[in-house]
LOKEBA-760579 format. One line per field, with one value per atom (N, C-alpha, C): atom name; x, y, z. Coordinates in Angstrom, 3 decimals, decimal comma. Layout:
BEGIN
a c(CA_...)
c1 c(X_...)
c2 c(Y_...)
c3 c(Z_...)
END
This chain:
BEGIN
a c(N_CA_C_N_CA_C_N_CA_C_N_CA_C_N_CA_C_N_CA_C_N_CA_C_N_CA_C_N_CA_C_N_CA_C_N_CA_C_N_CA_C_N_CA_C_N_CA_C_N_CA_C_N_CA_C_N_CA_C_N_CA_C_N_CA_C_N_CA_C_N_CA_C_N_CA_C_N_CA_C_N_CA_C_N_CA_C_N_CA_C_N_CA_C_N_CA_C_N_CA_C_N_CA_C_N_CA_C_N_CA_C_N_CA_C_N_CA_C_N_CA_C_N_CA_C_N_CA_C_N_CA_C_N_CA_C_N_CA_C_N_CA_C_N_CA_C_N_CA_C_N_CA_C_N_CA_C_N_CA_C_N_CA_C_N_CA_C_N_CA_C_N_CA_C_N_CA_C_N_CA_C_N_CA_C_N_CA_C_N_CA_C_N_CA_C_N_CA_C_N_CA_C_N_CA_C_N_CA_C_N_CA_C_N_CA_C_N_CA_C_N_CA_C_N_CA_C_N_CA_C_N_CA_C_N_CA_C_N_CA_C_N_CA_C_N_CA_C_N_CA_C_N_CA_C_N_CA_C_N_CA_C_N_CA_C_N_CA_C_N_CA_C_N_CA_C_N_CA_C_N_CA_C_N_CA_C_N_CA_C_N_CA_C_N_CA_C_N_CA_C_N_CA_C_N_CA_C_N_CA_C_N_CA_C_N_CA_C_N_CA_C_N_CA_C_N_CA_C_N_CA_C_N_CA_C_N_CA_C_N_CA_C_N_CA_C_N_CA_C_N_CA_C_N_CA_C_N_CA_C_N_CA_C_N_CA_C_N_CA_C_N_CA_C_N_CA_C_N_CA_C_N_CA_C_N_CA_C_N_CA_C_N_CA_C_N_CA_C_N_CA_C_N_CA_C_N_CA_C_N_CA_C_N_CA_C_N_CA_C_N_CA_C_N_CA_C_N_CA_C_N_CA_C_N_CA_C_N_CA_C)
c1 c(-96,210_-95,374_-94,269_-93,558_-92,034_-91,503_-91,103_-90,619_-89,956_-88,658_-87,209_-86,979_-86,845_-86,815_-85,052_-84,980_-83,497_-83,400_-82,618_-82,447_-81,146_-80,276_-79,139_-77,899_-78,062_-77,630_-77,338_-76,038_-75,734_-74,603_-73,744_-72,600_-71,890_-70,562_-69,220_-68,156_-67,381_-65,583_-65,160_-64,201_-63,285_-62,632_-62,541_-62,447_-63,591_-64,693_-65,953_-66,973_-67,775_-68,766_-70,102_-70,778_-72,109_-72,550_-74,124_-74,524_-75,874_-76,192_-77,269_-78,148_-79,361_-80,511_-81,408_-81,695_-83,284_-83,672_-85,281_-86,143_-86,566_-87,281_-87,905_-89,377_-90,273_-92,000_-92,200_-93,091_-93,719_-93,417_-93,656_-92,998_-91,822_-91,522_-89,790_-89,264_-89,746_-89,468_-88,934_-89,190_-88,717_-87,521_-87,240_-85,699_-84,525_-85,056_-83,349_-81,909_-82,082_-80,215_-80,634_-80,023_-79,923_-78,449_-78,758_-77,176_-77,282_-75,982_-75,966_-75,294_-75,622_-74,995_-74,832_-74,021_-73,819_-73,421_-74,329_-74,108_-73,695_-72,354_-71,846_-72,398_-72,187_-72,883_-72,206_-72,013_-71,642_-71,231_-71,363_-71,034_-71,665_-71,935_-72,391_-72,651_-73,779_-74,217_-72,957_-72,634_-71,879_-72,173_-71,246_-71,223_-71,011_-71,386_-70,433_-70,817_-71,528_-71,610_-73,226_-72,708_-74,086_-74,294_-75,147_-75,457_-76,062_-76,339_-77,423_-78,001_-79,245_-80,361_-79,532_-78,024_-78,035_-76,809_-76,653_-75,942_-74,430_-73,899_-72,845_-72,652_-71,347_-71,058_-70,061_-70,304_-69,389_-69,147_-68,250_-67,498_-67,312_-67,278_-66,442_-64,927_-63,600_-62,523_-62,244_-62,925_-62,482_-63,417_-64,254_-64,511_-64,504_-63,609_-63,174_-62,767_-62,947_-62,078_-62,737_-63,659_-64,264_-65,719_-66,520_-67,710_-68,197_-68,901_-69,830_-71,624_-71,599_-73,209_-74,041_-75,213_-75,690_-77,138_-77,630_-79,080_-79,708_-81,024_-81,762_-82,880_-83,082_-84,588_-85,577_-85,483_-86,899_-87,373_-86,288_-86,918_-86,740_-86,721_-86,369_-85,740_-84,635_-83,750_-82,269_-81,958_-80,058_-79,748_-78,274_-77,716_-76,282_-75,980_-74,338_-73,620_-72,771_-71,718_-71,062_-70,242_-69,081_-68,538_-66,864_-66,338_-64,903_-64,214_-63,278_-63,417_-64,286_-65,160_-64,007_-63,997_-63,154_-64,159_-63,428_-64,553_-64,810_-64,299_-64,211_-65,506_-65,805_-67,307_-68,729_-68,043_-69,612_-70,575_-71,807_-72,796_-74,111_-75,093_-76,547_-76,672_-76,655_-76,307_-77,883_-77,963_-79,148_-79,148_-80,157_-80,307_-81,440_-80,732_-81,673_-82,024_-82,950_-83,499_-83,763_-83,706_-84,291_-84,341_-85,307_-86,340_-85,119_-84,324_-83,317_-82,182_-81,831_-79,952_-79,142_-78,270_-77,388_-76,052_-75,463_-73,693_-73,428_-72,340_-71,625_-71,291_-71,180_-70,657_-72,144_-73,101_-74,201_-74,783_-74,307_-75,074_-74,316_-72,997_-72,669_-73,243_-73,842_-74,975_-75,689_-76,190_-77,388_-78,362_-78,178_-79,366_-79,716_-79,458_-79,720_-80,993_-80,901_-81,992_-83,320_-84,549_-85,564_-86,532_-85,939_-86,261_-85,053_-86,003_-84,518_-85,428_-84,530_-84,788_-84,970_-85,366_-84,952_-83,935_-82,557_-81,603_-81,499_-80,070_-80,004_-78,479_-78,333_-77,046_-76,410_-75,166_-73,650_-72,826_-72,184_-71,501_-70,233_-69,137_-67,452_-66,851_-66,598_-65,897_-64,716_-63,843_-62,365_-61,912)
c2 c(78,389_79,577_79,481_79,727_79,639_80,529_81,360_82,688_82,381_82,928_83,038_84,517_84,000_85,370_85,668_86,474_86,615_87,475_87,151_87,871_88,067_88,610_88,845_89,529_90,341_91,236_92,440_93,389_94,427_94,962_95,564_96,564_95,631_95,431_94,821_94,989_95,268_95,456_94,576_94,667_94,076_93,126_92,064_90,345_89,859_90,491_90,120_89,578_88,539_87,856_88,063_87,157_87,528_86,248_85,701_84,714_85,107_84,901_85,156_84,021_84,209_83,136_83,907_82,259_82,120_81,553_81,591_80,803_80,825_79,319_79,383_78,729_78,959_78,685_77,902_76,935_76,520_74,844_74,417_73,009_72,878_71,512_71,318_71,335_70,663_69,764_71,387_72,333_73,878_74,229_74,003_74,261_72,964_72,463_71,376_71,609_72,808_73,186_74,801_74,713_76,459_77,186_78,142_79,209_80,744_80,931_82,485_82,882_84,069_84,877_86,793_87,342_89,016_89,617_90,957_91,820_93,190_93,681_95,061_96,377_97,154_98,503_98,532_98,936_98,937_97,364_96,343_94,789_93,744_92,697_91,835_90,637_90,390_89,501_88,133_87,981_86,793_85,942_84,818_83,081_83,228_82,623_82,872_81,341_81,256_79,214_78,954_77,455_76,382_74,852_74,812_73,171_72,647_71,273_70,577_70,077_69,195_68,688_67,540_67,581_65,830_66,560_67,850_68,511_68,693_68,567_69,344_70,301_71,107_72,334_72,988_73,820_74,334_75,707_76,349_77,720_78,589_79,914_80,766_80,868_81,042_80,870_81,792_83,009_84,630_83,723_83,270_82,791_81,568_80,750_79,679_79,781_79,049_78,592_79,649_80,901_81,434_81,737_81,377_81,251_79,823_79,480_77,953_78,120_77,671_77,157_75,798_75,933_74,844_74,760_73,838_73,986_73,474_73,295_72,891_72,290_71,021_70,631_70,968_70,402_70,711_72,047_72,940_74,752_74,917_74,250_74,930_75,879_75,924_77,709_77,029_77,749_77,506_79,441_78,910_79,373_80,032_80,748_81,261_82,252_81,179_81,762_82,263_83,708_84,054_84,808_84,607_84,560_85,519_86,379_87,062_88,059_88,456_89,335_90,368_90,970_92,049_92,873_94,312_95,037_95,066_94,196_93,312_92,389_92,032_91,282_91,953_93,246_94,566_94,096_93,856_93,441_93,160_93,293_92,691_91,276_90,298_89,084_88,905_87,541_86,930_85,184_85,102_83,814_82,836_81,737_81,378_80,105_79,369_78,068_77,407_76,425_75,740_74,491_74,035_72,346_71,312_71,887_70,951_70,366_69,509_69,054_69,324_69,857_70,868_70,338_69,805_69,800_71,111_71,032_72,017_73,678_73,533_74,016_74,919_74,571_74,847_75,617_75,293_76,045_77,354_77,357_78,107_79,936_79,580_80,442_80,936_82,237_82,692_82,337_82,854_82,544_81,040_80,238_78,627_79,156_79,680_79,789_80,356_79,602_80,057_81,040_81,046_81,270_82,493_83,935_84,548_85,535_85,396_86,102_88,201_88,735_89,875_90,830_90,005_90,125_91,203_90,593_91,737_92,026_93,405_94,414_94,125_93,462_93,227_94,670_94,733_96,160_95,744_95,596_95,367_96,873_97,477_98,534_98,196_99,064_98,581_99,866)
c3 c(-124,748_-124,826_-123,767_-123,920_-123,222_-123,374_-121,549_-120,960_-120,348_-120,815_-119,622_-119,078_-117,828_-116,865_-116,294_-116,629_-115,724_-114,513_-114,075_-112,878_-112,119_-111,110_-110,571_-111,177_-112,215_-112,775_-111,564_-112,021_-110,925_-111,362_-110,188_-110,535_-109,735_-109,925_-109,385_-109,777_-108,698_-108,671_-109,319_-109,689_-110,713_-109,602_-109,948_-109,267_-108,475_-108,185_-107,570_-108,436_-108,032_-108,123_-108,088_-109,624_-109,456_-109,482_-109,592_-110,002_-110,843_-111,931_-112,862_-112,973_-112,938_-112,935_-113,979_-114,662_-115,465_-115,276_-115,033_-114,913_-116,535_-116,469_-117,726_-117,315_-117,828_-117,643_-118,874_-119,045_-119,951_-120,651_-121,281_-121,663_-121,337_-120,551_-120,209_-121,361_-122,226_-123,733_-124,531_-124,160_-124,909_-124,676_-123,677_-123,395_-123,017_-123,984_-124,266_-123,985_-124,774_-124,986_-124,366_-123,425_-122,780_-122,937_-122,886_-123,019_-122,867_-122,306_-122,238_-122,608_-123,652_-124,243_-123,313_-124,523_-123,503_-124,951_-125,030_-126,238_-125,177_-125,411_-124,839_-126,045_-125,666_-126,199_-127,828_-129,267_-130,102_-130,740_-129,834_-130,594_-130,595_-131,336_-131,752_-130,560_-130,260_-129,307_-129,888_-128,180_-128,206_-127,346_-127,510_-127,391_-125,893_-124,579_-123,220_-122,887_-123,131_-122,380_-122,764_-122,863_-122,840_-122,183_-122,418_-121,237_-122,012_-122,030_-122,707_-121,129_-122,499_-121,391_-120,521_-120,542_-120,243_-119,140_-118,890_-118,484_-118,899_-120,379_-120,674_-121,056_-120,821_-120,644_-121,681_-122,233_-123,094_-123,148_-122,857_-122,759_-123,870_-124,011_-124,808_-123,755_-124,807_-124,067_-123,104_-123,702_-122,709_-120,845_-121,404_-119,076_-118,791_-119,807_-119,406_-117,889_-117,189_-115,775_-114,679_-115,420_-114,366_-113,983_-115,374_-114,818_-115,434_-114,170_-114,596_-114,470_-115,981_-115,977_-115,252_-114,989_-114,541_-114,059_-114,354_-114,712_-113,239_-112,451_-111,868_-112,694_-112,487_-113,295_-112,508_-111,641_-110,775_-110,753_-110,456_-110,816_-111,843_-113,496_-114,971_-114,604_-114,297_-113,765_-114,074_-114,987_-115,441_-114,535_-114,600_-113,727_-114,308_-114,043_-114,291_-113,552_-112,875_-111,668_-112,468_-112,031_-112,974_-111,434_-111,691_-110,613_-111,316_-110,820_-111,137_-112,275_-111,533_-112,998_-113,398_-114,840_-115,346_-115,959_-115,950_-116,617_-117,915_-119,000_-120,287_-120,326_-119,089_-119,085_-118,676_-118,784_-118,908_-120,006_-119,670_-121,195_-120,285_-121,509_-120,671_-121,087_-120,072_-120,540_-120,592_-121,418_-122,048_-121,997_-121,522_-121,930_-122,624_-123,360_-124,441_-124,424_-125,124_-124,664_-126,063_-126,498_-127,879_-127,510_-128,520_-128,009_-128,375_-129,444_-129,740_-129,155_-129,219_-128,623_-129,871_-129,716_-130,316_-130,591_-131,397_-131,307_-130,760_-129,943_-129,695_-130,736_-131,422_-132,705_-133,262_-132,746_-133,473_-132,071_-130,910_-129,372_-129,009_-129,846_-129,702_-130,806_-131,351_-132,537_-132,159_-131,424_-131,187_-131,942_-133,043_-133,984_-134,071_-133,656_-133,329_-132,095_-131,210_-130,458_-130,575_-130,272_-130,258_-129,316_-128,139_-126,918_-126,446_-126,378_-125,263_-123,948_-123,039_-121,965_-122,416_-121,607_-121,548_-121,540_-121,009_-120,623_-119,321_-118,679_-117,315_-117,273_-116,890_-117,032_-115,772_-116,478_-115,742_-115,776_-114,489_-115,101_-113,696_-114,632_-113,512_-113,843_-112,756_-112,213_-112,284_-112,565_-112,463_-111,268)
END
């Protein structure tokens, strides 16, 4: 069984910084392709970044250049700096895990994932 935990969720000013962590428990072999997504109040869970197991990285364009993903093996814990926050990136972000390696194109799909965290509430103040 495979549990992703999140954590570092909060309230922040508009150009301030968070960093969001998951841990994940259980077979390494479960979380291949990790990613985080963010569903805001009235809309459709979306795409924000992913990593593979071999550590590449792939973006949605809206946080291109400002937040970076990145995994730890030794702690199973991916990671996501987001840096110049706007209050456009208000959402309970989530993160997700599947046994598979993923084209790009296909990691970007929630529904491609098997595995999701609880999610934890981002909230930028303007």
């Amino acid at each position: 069984q495979v549990q992703l935990v999140e954590s570092g969720g909060g309230l922040v000013q508009t150009g301030g910084s968070l960093r969001l962590s998951c841990a994940a428990s259980g077979r390494a072999s479960s979380y291949y392709t990790m990613g985080w997504f963010r569903q805001a109040p009235g809309k459709d869970r979306e795409f924000v970044a992913t990593i593979s197991w071999g550590g590449s990285t792939n973006y949605a364009d809206s946080v291109k250049g400002r937040f970076t993903i990145s995994r730890d093996y030794a702690k199973n814990t991916v990671y996501l700096q987001m840096n110049s926050l706007k209050p456009e990136d208000t959402a309970v972000y989530y993160c997700a895990a599947d046994s598979l390696s993923m084209p790009v194109s296909q990691a970007r799909r929630p529904y491609e994932y098997d595995y999701w965290g609880q999610g934890t509430q981002v909230t930028v103040s303007s």
